[in-house]
N, C-alpha and C positions, 0 to 999 in steps of 0.2 A: 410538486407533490411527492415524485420518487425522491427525490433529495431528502425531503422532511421527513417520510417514514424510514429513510436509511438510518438518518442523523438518530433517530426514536429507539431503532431494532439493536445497531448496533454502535454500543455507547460508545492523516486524509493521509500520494507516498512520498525526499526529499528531497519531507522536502527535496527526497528525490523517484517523485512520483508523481509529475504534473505533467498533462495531455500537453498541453502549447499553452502559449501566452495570447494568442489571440480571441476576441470576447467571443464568449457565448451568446448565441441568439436569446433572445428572451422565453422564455418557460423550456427550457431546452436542458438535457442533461447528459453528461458523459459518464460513463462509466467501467471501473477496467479492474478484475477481479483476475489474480495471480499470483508468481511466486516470482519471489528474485534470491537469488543463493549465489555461493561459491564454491570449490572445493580447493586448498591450496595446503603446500608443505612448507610453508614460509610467513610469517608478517611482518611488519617495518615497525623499529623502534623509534624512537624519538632520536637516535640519530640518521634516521633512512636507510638504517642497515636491514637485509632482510636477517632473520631469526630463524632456523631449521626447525620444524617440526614434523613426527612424522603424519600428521593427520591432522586437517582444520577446516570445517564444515560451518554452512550459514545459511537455513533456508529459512523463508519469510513467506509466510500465504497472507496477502492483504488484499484490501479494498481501495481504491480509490473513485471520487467522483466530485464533479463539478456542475454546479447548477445557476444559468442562467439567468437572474432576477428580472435584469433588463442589459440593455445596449452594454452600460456603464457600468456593471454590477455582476460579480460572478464571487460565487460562495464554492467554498473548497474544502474536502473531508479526506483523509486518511487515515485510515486503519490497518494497522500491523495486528491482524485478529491470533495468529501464530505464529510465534518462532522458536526453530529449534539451531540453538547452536552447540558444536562439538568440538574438545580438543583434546590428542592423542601425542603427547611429546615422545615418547619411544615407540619404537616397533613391539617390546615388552611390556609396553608401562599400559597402565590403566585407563581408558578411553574415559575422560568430564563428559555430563552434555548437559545443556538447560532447556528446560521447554517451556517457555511462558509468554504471553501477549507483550508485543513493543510499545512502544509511546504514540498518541494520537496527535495526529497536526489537524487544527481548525484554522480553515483562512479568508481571505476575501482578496479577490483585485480587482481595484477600482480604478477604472479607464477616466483620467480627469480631461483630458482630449479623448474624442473619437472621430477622427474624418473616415473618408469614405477610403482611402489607401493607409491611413496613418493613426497608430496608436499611442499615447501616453498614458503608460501605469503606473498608479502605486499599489503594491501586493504586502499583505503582515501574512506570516503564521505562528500561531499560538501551539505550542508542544504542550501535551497533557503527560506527568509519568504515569505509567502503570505497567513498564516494564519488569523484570525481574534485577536487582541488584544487591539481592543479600547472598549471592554465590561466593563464597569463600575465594574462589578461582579467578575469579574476574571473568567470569562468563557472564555478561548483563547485557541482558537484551533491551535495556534502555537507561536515564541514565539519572533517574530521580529529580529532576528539576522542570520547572515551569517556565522555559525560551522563547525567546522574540525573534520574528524574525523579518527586517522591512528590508524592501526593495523599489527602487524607481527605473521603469524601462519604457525603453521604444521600441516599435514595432513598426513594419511596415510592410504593405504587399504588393505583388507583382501579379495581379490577375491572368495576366496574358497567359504565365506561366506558372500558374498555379500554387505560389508560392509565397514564401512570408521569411522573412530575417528580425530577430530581434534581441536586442543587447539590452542587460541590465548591471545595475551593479548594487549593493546594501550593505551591513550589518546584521551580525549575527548576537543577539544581547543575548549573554549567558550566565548563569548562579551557580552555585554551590559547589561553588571551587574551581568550574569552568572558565577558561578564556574565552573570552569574544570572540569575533574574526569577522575579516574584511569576506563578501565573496561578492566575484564580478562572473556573468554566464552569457554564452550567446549560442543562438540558434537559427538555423537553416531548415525550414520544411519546404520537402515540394510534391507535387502529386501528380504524376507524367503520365499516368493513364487515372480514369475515374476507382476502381480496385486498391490499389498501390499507395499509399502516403510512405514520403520517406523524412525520416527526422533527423540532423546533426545536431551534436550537443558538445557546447565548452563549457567547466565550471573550473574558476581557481577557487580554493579556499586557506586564508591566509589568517592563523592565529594571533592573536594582540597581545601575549605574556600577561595579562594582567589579571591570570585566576591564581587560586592559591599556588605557591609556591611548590609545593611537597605533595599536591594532589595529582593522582595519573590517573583515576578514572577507573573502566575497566581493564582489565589484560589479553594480550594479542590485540591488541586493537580494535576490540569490540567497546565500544561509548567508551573511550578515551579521551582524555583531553589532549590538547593541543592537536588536535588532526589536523594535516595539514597536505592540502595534494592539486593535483591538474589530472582532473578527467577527461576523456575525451569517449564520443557515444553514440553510437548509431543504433535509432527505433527505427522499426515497420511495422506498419499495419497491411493489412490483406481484408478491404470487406467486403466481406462476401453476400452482401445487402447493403441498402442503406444504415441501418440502423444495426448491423451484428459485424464485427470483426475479429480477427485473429491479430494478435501482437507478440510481437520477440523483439528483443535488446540486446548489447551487449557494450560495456562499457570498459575501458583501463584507464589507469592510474599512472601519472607520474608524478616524479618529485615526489614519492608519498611518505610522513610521517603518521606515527603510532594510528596506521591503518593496517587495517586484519590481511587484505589480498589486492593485488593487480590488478586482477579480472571482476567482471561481473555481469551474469548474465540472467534474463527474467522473461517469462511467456506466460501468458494468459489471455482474457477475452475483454472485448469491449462490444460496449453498447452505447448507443447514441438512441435519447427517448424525445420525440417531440410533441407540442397537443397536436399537431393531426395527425401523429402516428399513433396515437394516443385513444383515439378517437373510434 
């Protein structure tokens, strides 16, 4: 029911803004309401060179949640409700910025195995635009087209130790002049005390050259095409109930093509809603 009046209020994050891979209990909902930004004097061109600038900003206030249908069935929302991004090539020169809502991911993953230690998923997200791309500058905070996005992974836990590893790998189907791309992700959750969840995170993301020729997207690497990089990413959570938490991140980049920054860091809150917390 939270799930459906979110989906209602406000018309999910990527695709790097997903809790874990492991299923949701049935009528059960996550939810995690923040920002994620950078501040950097550099971006990576399409030849992985960095690019001096003197000022280059990205903050994002979003929504993310996930709701439990059943064992087998978990529904996924994210919202980029605001972004501001900024860029200041001189010390003299004239400060761009853009302020307008990102693009919405709709998704589902669907567990076609579920044992009692062992998961197999298949996950889609559907991108909606509604971000800003008529910025003369190439300040777009999203990137006008309607993307696919599938995945098949395994999952598997270590109860003892309160933990969970899980590898995936997909395609990334893309339009309107975007390249495709391969991306393969794995992860490490453990939670050493009942408080504490700790998350690691791998993603490659590797482009297929096959969008238009002569299209680059946006500029500094904000919805670019060809993006191309190795993240590496450690979440926490801190909850401080059952059901209310504190969250910080912080992620880098290697290998990285026509990507805006290195770093990237995000804090905000979560909620965890059940029916008998509900009740």
């Amino acid at each position: 029911m939270v799930f459906l009046l979110l989906a209602i209020v406000i018309p999910c994050m990527p695709q790097d803004g997903h809790a874990q891979t492991w299923p949701r209990e049935s009528r059960t909902t996550y939810l995690r309401i923040g920002m994620q930004g950078f501040m950097s004097d550099a971006y990576f061109n399409a030849d992985g060179e960095e690019i001096p600038v003197h000022r280059l900003e990205a903050q994002t206030y979003a929504l993310y949640s996930e709701y439990g249908y059943s064992r087998y069935v978990t529904a996924i929302v994210h919202v980029p409700a605001y972004r501001k991004l900024l860029v200041q090539e001189t010390d003299r020169g004239e400060s761009v910025q853009v302020e307008s809502p990102g693009d919405i991911d709709l998704g589902l993953r669907i567990n076609m195995f579920a044992g009692t230690d062992d998961i197999v998923f298949l996950s889609g997200m559907f991108g909606i635009p509604l971000g800003e791309t008529a910025n003369t500058g190439g300040l777009w905070s999203g990137d006008n087209e309607y993307d696919q996005l599938a995945m098949l992974g395994y999952s598997h836990a270590f109860p003892s130790q309160h933990a969970t590893i899980s590898l995936s790998g997909g395609y990334h189907f893309r339009s309107e002049g975007y390249s495709d791309a391969v991306r393969f992700e794995a992860e490490a959750s453990v939670r050493p005390v009942s408080i504490v969840q700790l998350l690691l995170r791998f993603r490659s993301v590797t482009p297929q050259g096959n969008g238009a020729p002569d299209f680059t997207g946006g500029s500094y690497g904000f919805a670019a095409n060809n993006r191309e990089y190795l993240l590496f990413g450690t979440e926490l959570t801190f909850w401080l109930t059952k059901g209310f938490g504190l969250h910080g991140a912080f992620h880098s980049l290697r290998a990285a093509r026509n990507v805006s920054s290195d770093m990237m860091f995000s804090t905000g809150i979560v909620f965890q809603f059940s029916p008998t917390a509900m009740r």
